[in-house]
C-alpha angles and dihedrals in degrees: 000000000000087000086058102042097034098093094039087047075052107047090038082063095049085046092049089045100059101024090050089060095044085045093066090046086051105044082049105054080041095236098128100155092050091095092054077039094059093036102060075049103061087038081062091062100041081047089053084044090054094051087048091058110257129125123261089250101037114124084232083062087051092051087049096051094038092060101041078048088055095051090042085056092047097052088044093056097045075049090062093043094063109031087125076082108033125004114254082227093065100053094046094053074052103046091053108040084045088049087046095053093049098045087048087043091048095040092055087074103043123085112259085014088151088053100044092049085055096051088048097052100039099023131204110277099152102063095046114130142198102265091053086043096060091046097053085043093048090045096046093046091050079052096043086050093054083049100049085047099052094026091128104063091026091056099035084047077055110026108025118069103193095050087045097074087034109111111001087215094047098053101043095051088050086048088055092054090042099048093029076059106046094049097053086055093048083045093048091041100041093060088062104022109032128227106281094053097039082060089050094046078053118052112010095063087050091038092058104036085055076074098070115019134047100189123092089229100043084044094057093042098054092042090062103051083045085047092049101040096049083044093057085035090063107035083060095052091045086052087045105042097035091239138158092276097221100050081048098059086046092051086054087057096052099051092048080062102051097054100049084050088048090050105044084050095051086049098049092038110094123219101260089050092053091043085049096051095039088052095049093045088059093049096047092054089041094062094044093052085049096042096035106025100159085052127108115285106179093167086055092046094053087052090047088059097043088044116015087183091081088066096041092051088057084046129077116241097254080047094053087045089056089045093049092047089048102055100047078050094057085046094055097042092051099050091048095048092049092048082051097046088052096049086046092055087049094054092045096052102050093257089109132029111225114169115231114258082057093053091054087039090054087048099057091045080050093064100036087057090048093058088049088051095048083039086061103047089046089058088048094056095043078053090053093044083055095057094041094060084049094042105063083062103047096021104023098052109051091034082056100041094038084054099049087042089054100043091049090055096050092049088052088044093054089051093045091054089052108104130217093248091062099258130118132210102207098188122098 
């Protein structure tokens, strides 16, 4: 495991390095979707690359991608010269559905089109390798060191309003650099990591660290140890799950997310507003288990695992011995069906010698096990539709009228604690 991840742990550490520090730049010029913007670029030039009969990962296809990129940065930043006129925004939403129609339009008519527009959108991290590694490392450190030299006009073009509408020439030639830059990294980083996680590696570690620091320097800092440790994150749960390691890494993202946005919500809530929308919450599943018993529940289904109790009590005692039954019936058959399968693949692939008239025998025992099992689960599910029809009386009801109870008194609480002065004190 560590001798395979190692060099994508590696090379997720080189990405959140570089792209942290561009995704400050970016949050703060306000130009979020200019990565996935470059990047559909730059797909447009590998796309043009592909038509002209070079590889995906040829350095011609590079070459390709880097110069349509370049262009892309230099139209972004004349965009931004002139957004009295017209919003950056704008021309960058343009720039990429425009470049996406035309890579889709071009690669419709390339072989493997399907398979080149994929790659290009999810990479290739884990197959990344040293070699590649030290390269990506060399070229983003030459880059880090232009922007450390020139950190003062390139932060205050990004950073400091009143010196960014300073000198015209000025800012425009520090908004080339920037974006000429910029491009050359989303070119470099889109060959191993794919769009959508270059994105990810872009803007979530700034976003969040926006959270918690105000400072350039705390926010960087921050952003790469959230960078590293979501990198290592998802590249476990890709080992673990057996998952597309690149979508893995950007699900990972995303649930990082969701849970600081989850956290900074529950400690800004107050309790009154919690104990409302709990409340709510009960008496709107209550009615639906009431109105729409055979639909989907997942909530209920999570409590009947954790407590299978709350399924037997709606069941009547020859109805919990069938579901008993059934379901040491379902264990054994799995098991057994999974044993088989496994016997079957090595058979088919030359590990164990079965003559014939068994194989077809095994087949065949194969398949009858497999209706039982179906047979099972259909009788489980019969069982379940049993409990449901009993369980918006004696589940759907109180869990409505203990809501709505709730949920009055909460809203009579929250008028009693309004004071005469206007005011209104919103604690309990």
């Amino acid at each position: 495991m560590l001798e395979l991840l190692l060099w994508p742990f590696i090379a997720g550490l080189v990405l959140t390095g570089i792209h942290a520090y561009f995704g400050l730049h970016v949050l703060a010029r306000g130009i979020v979707f200019v990565d996935l913007s470059l990047a559909q670029v730059a797909a447009l030039g590998i796309t043009v690359a592909i038509l002209a009969g070079h590889p995906v990962q040829s350095a011609a296809a590079y070459w390709y991608a880097l110069a349509f990129a370049i262009g892309g940065a230099v139209l972004f930043a004349l965009a931004r010269r002139y957004e009295h006129a017209v919003q950056q925004e704008a021309v960058i939403g343009i720039v990429y559905a425009v470049c996406a129609a035309l890579g889709v339009i071009a690669l419709d008519r390339a072989p493997q089109g399907a398979e080149h527009i994929k790659q290009i959108l999810i990479g290739s991290i884990l197959t990344v390798g040293p070699q590649e590694v030290a390269k990506l490392a060399a070229l983003y450190s030459a880059i880090g060191l232009v922007h450390w030299l020139l950190r003062r006009p390139l932060l205050a073009a990004s950073f400091d309003a009143a010196r960014r509408h300073g000198s015209p020439g000025q800012v425009f030639l520090w908004d080339v650099i920037f974006y000429g830059s910029f491009a050359l990294v989303v070119t470099s980083s889109v060959r191993i990591a794919g769009v959508l996680l270059v994105f990810s590696y872009l803007i979530v570690p700034a976003a969040i660290a926006g959270l918690f620091a105000t400072s350039v320097r705390s926010k960087l800092m921050i952003g790469w140890a959230l960078g590293a440790g979501i990198t290592a994150i998802g590249l476990g749960a890709s080992w673990i799950g057996d998952l597309p390691t690149g979508p893995a890494i950007v699900a990972a993202f995303g649930a990082t997310t969701a849970l600081v946005a989850l956290g900074f919500a529950l400690r800004h809530a107050s309790f009154l507003l919690m104990g409302k929308f709990l409340a709510g919450a009960s008496a709107v599943v209550g009615i639906l288990l009431f109105a729409f018993p055979q639909m989907d529940h997942p909530w209920l289904d999570v409590v009947e695992k954790a407590a299978p109790s709350t399924q037997d009590l709606f069941l009547t005692s020859g109805e919990r011995d069938t579901r008993r039954d059934s379901l040491e019936s379902i264990e054994f058959a799995s098991a057994e069906i999974e044993r088989l399968r496994s016997l079957e693949q090595d058979v088919r692939w030359g590990k164990q010698h079965m003559e014939q008239e068994k194989q077809e025998r095994l087949r065949q025992y194969l398949a009858g096990r497999s209706e039982i099992l179906a047979g099972d689960q259909l009788v489980l599910q019969e069982l379940r539709a049993q409990a449901r029809a009993r369980q918006r009386y004696g589940l759907g009801i109180p869990l409505f009228l203990l809501g709505a109870s709730a949920f009055v008194f909460l809203m009579r609480r929250q008028k009693i604690q309004h004071r005469p002065d206007g005011t209104a004190d919103m604690r309990l």
